[in-house]
gemmi code that builds the backbone of each chain (N, CA, C; Angstrom):
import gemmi

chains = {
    "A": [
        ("UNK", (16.221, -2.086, -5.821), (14.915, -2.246, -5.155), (13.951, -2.997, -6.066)),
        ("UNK", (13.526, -3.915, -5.693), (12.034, -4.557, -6.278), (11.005, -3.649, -6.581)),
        ("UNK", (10.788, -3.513, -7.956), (9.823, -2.454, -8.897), (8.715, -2.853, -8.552)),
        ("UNK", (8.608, -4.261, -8.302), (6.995, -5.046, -7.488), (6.565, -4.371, -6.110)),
        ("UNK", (7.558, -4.215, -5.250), (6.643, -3.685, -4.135), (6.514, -1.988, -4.279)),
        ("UNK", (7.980, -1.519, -5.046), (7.701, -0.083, -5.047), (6.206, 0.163, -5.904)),
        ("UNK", (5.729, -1.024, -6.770), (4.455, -0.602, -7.552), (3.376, -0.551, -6.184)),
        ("UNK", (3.487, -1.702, -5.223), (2.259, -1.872, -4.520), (2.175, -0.520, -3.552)),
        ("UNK", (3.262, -0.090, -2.957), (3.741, 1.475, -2.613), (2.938, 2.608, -3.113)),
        ("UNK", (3.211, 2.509, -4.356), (2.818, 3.553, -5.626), (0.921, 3.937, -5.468)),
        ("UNK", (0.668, 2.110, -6.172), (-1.235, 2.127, -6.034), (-1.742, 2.484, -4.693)),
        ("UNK", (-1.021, 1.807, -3.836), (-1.769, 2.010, -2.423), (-1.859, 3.339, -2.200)),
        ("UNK", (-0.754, 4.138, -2.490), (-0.924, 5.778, -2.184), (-2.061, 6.109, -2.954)),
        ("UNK", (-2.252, 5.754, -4.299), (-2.973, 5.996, -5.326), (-4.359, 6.082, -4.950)),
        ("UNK", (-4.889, 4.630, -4.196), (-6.000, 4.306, -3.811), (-6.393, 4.891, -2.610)),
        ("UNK", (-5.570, 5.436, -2.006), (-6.022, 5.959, -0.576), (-6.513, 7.783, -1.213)),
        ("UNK", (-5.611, 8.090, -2.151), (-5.853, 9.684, -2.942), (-7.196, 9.377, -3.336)),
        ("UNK", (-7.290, 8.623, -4.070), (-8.576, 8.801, -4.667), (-10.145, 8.534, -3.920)),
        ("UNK", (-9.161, 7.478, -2.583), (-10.744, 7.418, -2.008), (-10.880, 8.675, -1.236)),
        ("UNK", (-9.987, 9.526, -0.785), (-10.387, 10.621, 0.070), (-10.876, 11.601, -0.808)),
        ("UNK", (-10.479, 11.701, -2.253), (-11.340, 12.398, -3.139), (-12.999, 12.239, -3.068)),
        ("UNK", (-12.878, 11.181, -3.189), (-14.422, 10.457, -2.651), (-15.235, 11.007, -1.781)),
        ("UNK", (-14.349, 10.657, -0.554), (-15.121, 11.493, 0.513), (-15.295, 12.760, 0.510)),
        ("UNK", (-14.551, 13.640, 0.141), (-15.051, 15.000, 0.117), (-16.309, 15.049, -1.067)),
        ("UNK", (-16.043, 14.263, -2.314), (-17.324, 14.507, -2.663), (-18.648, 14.039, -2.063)),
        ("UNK", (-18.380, 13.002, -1.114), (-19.585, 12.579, -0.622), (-19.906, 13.825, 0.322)),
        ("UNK", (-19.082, 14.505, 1.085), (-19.365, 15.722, 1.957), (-19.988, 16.935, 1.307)),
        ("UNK", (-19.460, 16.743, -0.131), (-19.930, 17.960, -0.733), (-21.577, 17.909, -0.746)),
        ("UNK", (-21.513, 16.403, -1.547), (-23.160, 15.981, -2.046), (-24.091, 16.102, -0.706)),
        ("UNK", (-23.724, 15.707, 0.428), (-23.995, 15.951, 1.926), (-24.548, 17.002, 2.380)),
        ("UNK", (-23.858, 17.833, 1.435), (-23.900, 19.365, 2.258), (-24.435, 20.383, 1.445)),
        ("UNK", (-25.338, 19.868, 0.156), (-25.712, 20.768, -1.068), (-26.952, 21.678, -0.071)),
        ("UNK", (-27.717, 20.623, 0.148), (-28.740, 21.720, 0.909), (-28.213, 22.610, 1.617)),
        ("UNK", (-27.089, 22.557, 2.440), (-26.495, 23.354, 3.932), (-26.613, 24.579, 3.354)),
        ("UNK", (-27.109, 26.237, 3.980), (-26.700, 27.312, 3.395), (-25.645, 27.742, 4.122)),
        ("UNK", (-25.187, 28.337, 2.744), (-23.595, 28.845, 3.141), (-22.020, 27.910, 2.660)),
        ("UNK", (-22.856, 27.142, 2.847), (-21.561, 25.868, 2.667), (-20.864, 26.037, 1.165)),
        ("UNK", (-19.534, 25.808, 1.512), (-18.429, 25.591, 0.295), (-17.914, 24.606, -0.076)),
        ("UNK", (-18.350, 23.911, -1.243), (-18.026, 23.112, -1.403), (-16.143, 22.917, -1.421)),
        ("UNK", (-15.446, 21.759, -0.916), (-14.661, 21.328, -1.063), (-13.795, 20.757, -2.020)),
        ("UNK", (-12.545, 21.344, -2.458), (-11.919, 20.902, -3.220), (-10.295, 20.454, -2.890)),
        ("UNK", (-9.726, 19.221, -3.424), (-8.513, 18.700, -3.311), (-7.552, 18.716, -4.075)),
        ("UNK", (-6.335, 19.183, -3.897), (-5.471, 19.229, -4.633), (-4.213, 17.766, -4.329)),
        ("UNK", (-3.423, 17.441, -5.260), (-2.964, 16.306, -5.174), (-1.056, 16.785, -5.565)),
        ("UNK", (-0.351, 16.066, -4.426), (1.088, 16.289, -4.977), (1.658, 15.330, -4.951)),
        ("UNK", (3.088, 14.864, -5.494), (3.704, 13.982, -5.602), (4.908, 13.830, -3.902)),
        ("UNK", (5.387, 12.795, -3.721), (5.655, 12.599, -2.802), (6.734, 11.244, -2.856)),
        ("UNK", (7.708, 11.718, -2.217), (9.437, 10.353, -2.350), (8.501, 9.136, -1.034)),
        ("UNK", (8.868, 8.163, -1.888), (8.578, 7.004, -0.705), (9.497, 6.749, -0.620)),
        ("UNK", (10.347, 6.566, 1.063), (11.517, 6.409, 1.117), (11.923, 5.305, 0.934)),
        ("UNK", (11.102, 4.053, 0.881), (11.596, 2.759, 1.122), (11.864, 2.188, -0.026)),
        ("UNK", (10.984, 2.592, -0.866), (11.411, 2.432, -2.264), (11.790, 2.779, -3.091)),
        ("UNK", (11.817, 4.645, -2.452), (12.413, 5.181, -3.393), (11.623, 5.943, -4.781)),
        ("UNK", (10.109, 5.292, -4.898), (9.162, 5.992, -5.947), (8.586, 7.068, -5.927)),
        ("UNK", (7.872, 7.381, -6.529), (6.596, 8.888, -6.761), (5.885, 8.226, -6.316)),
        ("UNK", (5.210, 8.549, -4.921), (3.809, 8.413, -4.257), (3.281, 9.488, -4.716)),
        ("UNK", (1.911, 9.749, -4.686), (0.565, 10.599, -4.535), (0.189, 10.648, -3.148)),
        ("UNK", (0.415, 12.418, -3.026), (-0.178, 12.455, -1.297), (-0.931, 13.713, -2.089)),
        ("UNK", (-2.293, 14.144, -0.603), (-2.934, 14.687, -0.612), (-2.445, 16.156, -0.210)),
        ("UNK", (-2.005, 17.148, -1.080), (-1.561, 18.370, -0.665), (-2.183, 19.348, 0.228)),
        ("UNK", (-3.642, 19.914, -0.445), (-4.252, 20.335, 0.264), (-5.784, 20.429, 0.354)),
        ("UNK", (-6.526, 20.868, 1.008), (-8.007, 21.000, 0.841), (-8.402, 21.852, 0.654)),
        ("UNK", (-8.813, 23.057, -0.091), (-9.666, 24.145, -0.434), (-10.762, 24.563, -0.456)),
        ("UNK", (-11.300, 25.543, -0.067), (-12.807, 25.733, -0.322), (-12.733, 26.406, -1.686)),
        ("UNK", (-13.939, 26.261, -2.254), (-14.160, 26.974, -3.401), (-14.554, 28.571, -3.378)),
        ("UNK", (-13.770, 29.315, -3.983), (-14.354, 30.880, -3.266), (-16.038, 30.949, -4.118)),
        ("UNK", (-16.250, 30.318, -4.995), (-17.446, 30.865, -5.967), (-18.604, 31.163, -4.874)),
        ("UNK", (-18.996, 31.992, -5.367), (-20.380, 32.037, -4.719), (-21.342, 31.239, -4.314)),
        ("UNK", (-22.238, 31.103, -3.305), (-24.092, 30.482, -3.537), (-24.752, 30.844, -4.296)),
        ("UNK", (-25.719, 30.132, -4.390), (-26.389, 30.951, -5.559), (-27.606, 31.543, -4.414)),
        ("UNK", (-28.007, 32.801, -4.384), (-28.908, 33.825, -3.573), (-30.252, 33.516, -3.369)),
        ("UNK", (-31.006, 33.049, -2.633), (-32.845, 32.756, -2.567), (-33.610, 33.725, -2.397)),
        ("UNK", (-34.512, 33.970, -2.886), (-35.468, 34.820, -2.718), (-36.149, 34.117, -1.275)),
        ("UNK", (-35.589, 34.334, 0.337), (-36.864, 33.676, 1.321), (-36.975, 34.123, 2.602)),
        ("UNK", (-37.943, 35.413, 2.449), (-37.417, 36.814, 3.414), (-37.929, 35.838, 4.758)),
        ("UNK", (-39.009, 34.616, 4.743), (-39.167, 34.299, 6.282), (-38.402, 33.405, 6.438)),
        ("UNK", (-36.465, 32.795, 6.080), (-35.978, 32.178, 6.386), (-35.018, 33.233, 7.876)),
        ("UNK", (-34.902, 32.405, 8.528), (-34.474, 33.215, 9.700), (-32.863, 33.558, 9.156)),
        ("UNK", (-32.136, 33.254, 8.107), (-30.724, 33.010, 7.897), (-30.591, 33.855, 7.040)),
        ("UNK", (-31.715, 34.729, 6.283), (-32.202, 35.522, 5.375), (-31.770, 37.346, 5.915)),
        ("UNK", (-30.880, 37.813, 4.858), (-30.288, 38.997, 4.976), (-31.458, 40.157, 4.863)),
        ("UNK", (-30.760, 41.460, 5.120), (-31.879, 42.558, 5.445), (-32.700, 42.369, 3.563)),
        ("UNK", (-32.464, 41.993, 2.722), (-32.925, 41.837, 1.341), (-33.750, 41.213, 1.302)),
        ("UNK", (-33.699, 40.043, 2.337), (-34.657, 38.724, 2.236), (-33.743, 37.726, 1.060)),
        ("UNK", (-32.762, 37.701, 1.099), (-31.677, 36.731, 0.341), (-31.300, 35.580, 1.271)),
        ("UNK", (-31.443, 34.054, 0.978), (-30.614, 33.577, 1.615), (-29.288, 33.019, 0.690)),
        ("UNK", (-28.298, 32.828, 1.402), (-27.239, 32.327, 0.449), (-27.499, 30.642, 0.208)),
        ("UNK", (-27.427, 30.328, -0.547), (-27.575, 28.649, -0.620), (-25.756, 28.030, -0.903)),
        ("UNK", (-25.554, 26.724, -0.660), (-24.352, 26.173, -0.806), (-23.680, 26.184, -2.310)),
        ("UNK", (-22.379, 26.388, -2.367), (-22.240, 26.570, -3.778), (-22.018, 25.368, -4.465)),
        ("UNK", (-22.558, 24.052, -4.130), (-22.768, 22.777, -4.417), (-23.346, 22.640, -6.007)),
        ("UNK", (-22.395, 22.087, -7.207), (-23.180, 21.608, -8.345), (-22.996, 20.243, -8.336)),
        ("UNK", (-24.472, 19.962, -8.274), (-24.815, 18.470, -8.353), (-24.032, 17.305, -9.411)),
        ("UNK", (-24.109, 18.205, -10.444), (-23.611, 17.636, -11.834), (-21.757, 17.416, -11.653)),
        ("UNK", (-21.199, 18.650, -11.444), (-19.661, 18.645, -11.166), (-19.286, 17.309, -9.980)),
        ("UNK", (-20.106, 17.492, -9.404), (-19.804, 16.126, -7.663), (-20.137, 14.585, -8.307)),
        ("UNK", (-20.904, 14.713, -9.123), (-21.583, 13.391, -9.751), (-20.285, 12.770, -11.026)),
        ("UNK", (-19.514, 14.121, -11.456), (-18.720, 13.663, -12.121), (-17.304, 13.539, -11.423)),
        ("UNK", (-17.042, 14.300, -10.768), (-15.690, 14.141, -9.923), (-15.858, 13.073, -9.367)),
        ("UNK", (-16.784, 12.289, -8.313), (-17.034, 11.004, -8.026), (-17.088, 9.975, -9.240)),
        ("UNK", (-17.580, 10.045, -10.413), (-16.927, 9.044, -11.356), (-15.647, 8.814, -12.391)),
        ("UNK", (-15.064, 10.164, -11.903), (-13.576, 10.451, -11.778), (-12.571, 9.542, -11.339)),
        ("UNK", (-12.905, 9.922, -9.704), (-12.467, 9.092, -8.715), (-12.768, 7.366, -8.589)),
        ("UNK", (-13.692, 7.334, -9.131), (-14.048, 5.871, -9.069), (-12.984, 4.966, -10.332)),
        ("UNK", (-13.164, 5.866, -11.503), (-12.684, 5.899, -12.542), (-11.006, 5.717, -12.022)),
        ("UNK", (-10.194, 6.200, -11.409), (-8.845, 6.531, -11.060), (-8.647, 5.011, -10.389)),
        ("UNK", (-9.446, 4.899, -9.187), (-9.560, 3.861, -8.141), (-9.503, 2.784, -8.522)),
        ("UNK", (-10.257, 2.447, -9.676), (-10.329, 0.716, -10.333), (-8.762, 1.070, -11.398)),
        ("UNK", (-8.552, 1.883, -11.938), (-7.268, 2.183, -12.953), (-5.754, 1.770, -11.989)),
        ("UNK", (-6.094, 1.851, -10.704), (-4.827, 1.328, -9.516), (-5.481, -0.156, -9.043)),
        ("UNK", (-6.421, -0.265, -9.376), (-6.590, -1.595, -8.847), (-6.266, -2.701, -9.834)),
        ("UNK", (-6.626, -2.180, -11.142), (-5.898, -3.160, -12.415), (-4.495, -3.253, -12.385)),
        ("UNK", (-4.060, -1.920, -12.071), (-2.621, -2.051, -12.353), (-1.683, -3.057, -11.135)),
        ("UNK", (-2.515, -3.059, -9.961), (-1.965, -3.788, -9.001), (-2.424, -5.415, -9.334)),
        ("UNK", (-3.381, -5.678, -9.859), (-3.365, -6.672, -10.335), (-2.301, -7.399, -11.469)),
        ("UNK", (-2.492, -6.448, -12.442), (-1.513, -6.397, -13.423), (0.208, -7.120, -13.041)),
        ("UNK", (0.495, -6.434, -12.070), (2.174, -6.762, -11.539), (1.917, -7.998, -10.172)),
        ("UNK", (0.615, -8.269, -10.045), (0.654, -9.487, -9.315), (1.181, -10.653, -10.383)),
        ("UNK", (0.400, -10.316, -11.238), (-0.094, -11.526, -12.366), (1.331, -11.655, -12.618)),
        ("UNK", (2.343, -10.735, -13.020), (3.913, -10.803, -13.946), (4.452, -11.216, -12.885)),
        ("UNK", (4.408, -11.094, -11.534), (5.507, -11.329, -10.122), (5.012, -12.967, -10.325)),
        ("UNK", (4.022, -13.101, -10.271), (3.146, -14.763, -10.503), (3.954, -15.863, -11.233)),
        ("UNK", (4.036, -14.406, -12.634), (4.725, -15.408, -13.844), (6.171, -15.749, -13.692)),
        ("UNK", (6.742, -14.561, -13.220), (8.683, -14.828, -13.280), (8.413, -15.932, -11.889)),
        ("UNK", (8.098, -16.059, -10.947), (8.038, -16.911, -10.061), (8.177, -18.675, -10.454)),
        ("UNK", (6.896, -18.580, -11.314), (6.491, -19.507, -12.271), (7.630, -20.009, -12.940)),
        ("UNK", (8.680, -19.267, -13.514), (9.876, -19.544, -14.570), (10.696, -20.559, -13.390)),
        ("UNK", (10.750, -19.896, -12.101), (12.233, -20.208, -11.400), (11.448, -21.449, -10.649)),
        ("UNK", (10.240, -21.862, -11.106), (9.868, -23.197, -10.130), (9.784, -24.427, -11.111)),
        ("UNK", (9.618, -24.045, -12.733), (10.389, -25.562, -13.234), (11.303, -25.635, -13.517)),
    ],
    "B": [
        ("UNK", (35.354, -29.564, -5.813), (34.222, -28.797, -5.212), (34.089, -28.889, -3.752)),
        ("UNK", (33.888, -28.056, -3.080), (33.895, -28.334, -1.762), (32.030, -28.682, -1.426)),
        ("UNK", (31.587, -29.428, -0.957), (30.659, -29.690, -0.494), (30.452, -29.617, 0.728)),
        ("UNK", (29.658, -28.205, 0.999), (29.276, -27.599, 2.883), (28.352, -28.542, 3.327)),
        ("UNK", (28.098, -29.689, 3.393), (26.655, -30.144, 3.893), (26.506, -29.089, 5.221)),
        ("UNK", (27.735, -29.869, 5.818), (27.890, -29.078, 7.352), (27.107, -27.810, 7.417)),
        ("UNK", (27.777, -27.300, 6.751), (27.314, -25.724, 6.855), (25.835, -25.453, 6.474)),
        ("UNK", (25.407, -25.810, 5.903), (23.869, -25.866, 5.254), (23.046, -26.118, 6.454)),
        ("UNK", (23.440, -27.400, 7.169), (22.941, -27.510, 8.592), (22.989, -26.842, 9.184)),
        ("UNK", (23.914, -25.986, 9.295), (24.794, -25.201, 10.680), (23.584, -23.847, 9.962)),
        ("UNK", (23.716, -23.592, 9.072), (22.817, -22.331, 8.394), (21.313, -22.190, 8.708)),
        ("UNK", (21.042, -23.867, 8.669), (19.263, -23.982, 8.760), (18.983, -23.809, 10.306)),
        ("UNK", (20.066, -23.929, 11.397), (19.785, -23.838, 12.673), (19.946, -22.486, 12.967)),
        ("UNK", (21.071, -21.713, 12.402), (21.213, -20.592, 12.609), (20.073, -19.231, 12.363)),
        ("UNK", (19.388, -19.938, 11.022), (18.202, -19.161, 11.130), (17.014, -18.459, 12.264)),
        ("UNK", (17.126, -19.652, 13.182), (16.422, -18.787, 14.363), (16.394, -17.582, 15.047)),
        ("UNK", (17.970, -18.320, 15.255), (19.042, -16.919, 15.575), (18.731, -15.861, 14.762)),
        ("UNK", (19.082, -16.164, 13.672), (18.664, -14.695, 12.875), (17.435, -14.204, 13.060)),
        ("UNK", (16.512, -14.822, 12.946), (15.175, -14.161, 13.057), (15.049, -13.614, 14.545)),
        ("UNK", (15.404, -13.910, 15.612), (15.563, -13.230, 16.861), (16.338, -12.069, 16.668)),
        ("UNK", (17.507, -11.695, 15.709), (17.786, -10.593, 15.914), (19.122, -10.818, 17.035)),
        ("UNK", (19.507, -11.868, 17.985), (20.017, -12.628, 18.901), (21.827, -12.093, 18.633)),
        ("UNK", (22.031, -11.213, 19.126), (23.824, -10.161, 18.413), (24.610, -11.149, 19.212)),
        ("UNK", (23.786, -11.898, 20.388), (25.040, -12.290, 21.511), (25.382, -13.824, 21.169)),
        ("UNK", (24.684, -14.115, 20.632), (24.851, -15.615, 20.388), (26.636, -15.536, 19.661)),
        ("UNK", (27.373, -16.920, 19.557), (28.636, -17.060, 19.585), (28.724, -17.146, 17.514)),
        ("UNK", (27.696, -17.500, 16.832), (27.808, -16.951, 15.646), (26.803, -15.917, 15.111)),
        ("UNK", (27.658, -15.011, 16.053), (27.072, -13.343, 15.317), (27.892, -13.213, 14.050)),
        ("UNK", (29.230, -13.202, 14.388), (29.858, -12.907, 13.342), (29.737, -13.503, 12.112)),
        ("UNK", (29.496, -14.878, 11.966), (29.928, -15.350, 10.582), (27.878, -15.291, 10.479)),
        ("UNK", (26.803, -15.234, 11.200), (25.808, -14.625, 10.613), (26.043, -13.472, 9.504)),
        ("UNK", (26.657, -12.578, 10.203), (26.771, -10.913, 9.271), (27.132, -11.164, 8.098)),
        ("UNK", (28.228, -12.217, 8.218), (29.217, -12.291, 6.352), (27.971, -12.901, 5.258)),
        ("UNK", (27.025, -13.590, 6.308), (26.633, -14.420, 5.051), (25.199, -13.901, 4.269)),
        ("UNK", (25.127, -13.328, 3.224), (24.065, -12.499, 2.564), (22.537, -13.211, 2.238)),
        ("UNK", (22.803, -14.978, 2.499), (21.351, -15.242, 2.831), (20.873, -15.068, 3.860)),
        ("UNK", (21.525, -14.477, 5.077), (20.546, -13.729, 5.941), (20.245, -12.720, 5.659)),
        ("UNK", (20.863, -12.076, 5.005), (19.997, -10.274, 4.728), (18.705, -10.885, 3.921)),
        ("UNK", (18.889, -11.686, 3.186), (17.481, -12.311, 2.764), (16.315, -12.714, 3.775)),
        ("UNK", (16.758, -13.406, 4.721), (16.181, -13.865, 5.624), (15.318, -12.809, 6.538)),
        ("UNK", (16.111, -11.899, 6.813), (15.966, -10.928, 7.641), (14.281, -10.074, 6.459)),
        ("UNK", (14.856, -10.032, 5.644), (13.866, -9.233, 4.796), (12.560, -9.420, 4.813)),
        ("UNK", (12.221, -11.212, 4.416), (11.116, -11.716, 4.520), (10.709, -11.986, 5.659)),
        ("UNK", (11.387, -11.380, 7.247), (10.919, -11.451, 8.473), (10.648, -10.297, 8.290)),
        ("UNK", (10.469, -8.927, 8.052), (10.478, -7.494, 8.007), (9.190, -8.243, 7.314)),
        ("UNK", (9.415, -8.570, 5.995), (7.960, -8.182, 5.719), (6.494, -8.931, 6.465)),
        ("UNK", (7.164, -10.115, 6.839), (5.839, -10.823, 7.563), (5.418, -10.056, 8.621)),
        ("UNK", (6.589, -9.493, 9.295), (5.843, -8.979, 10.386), (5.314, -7.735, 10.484)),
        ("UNK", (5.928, -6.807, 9.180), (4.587, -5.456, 8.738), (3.524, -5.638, 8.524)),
        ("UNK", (3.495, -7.371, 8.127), (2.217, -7.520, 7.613), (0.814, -7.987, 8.944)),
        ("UNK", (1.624, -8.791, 9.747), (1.118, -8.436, 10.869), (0.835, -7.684, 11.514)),
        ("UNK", (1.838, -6.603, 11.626), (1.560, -5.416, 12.475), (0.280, -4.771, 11.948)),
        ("UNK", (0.726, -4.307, 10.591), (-0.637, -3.859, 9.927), (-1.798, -4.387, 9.942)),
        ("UNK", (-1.805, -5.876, 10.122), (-3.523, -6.445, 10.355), (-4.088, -5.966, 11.567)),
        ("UNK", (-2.911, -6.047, 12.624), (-3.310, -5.645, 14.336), (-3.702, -3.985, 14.315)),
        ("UNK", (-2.872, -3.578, 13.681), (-3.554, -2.309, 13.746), (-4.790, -1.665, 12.730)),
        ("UNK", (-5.033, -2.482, 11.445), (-6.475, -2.605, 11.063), (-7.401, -3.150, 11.854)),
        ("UNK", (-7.286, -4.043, 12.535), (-8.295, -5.060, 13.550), (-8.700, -3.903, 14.652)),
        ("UNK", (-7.079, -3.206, 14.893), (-7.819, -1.932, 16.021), (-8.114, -0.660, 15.539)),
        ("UNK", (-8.334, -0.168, 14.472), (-8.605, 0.853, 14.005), (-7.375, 1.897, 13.887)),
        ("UNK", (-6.128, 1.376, 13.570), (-4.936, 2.036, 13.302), (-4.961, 2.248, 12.574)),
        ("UNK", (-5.146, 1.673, 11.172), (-4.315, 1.733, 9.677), (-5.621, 1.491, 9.215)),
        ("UNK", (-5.471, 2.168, 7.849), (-6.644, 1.965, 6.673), (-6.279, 1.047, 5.518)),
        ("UNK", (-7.367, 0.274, 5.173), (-7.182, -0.809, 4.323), (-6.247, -1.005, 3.360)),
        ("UNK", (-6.310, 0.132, 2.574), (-4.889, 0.185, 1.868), (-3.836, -0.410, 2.497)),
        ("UNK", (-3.457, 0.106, 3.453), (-1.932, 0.232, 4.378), (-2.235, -1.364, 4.385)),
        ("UNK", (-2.949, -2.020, 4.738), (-3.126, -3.804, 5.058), (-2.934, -4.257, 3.767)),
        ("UNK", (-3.764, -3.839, 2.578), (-3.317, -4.483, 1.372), (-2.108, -4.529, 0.797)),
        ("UNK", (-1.313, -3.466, 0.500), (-0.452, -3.401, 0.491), (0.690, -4.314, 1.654)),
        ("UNK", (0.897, -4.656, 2.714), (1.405, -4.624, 3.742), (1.143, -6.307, 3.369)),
        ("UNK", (-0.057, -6.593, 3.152), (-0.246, -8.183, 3.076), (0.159, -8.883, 1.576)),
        ("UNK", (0.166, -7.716, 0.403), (0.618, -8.111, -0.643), (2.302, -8.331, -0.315)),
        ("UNK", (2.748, -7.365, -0.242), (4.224, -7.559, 0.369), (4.420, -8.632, 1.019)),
        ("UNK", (3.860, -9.278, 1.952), (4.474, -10.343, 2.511), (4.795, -11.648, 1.982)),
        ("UNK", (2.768, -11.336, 1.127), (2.448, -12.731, 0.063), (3.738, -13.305, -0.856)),
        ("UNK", (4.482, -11.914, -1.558), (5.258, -11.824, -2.277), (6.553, -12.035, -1.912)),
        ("UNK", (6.459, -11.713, -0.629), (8.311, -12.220, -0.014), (7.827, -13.718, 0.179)),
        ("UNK", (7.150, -14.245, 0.832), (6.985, -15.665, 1.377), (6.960, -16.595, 0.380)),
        ("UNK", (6.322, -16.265, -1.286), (6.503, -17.103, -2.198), (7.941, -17.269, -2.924)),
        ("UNK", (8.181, -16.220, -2.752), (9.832, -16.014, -3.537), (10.671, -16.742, -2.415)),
        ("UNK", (10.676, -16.933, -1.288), (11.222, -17.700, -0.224), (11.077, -19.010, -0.004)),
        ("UNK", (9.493, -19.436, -0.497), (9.005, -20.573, -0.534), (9.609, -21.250, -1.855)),
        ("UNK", (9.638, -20.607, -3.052), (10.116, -20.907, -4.173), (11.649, -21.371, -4.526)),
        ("UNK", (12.612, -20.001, -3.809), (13.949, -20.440, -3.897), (14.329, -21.826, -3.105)),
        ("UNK", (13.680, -21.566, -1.350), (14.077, -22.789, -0.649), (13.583, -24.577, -1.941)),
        ("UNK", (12.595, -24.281, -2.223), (11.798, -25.463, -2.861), (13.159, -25.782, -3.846)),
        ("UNK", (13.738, -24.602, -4.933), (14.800, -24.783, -5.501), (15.963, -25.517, -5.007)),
        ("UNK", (16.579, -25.196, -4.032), (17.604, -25.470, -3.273), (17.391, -26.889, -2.866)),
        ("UNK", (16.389, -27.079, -2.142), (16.143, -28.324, -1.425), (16.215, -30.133, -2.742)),
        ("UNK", (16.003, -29.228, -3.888), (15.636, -30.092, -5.373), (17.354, -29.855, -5.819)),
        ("UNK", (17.899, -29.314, -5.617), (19.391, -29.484, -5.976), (20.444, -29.884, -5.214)),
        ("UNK", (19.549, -29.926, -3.942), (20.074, -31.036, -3.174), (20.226, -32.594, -3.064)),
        ("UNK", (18.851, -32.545, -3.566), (18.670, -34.170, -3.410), (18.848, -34.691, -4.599)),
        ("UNK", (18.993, -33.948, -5.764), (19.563, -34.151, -7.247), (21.157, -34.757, -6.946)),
        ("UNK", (21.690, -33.928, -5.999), (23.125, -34.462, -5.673), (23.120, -35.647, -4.748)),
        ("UNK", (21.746, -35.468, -3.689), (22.296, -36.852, -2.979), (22.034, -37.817, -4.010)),
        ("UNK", (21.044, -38.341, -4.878), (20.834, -39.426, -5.756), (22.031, -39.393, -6.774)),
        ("UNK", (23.003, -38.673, -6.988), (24.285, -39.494, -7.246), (24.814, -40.166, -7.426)),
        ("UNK", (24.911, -41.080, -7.853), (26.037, -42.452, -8.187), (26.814, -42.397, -7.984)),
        ("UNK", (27.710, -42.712, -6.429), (29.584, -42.515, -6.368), (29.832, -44.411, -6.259)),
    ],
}
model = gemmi.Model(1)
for chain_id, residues in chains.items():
    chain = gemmi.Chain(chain_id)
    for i, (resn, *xyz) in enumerate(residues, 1):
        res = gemmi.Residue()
        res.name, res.seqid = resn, gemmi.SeqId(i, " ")
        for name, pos in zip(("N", "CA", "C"), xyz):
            atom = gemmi.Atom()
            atom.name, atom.element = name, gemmi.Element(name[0])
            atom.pos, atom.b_iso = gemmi.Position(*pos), 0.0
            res.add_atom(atom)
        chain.add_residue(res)
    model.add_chain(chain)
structure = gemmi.Structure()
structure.add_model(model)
structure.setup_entities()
């Protein structure tokens, strides 16, 4: 099998993992105000591409986070328990801000590399045309 | 040395055939024996994933990836196809300019 397309196989899975990483963080960041809300988390597994035969990256599963909200003191919120607690989303701004430059981080790391094996498929090409 | 011109002809017409896929035509058989059609056949597989995949990005089937990929693949069969034929065609005419 051609290691060239099983690579383009490989990133493309790569790039599609990481952008849906993305999106859940954009859902997360989305949803910091929401009360109640859990933030979302992704887990990632490996996966046979049959055609080529490589380790793809597929998306295993989606999780909520069990951690808590953090509790409000806001007895005239109507969503507000017999305490006067409301629960707020268990959204950290900081963790989403970095998992998104994670992901971004991952995303351009498959996009070099697909560049990378353009450039060498380019070159042996190059050999067999003088 | 045996020199096929014949056949080279008979090969470049037969290609159609192959790309149709065409079992009934009267050279099915000596299509199958000959392994530059499994070549042939390949870089029709990939052009036309690569199509398929644009039609179904254009309609909201497939996500960009699936097209990049799908269009890199083709890029990559069609030059290696474009390249060998370019080869072939230059070692051809290396032989017709010959001196007999």
């Amino acid at each position: 099998m051609n290691p060239f397309s099983a690579i383009s196989a490989v990133v493309s899975s790569g790039l599609k993992a990481q952008s849906y990483r993305l999106q859940l963080v954009s859902e997360n960041l989305a949803n910091a105000d929401t009360h109640g809300y859990r933030r979302k988390l992704v887990s990632f597994d490996k996966a046979r591409d049959a055609a080529s035969g490589a380790d793809v990256v597929k998306v295993s599963r989606v999780m909520l986070d069990p951690a808590k909200g953090e509790e409000i003191f806001d007895p005239s919120h109507p969503l507000a328990n017999e305490n006067g607690y409301v629960v707020m989303s268990n959204v950290n701004m900081l963790t989403e801000i970095a998992d998104a430059r994670e992901a971004t981080r991952s995303y351009e790391a498959g996009l070099q590399i697909f560049r990378q094996a353009r450039e060498m498929y380019a070159g042996l090409i190059d050999i067999l045309r003088r | 040395m045996k020199l096929e011109a014949f056949q080279a002809a008979q090969s470049y017409g037969l290609a159609k055939t192959a790309l149709k896929g065409d079992l009934a035509s009267p050279v099915a058989g000596q299509e199958a024996k000959n392994p530059a059609f499994d070549a042939l056949h390949a870089l029709a597989g990939a052009i036309e994933k690569g199509e398929k995949t644009s039609v179904a990005y254009m309609t909201g089937g497939a996500d960009p990836h699936s097209l990049v990929e799908a269009m890199a693949q083709a890029e990559m069969a069609i030059e290696t196809a474009v390249t060998v034929r370019d080869k072939v065609v230059e070692a051809y005419q290396e032989l017709l300019r010959m001196p007999v």
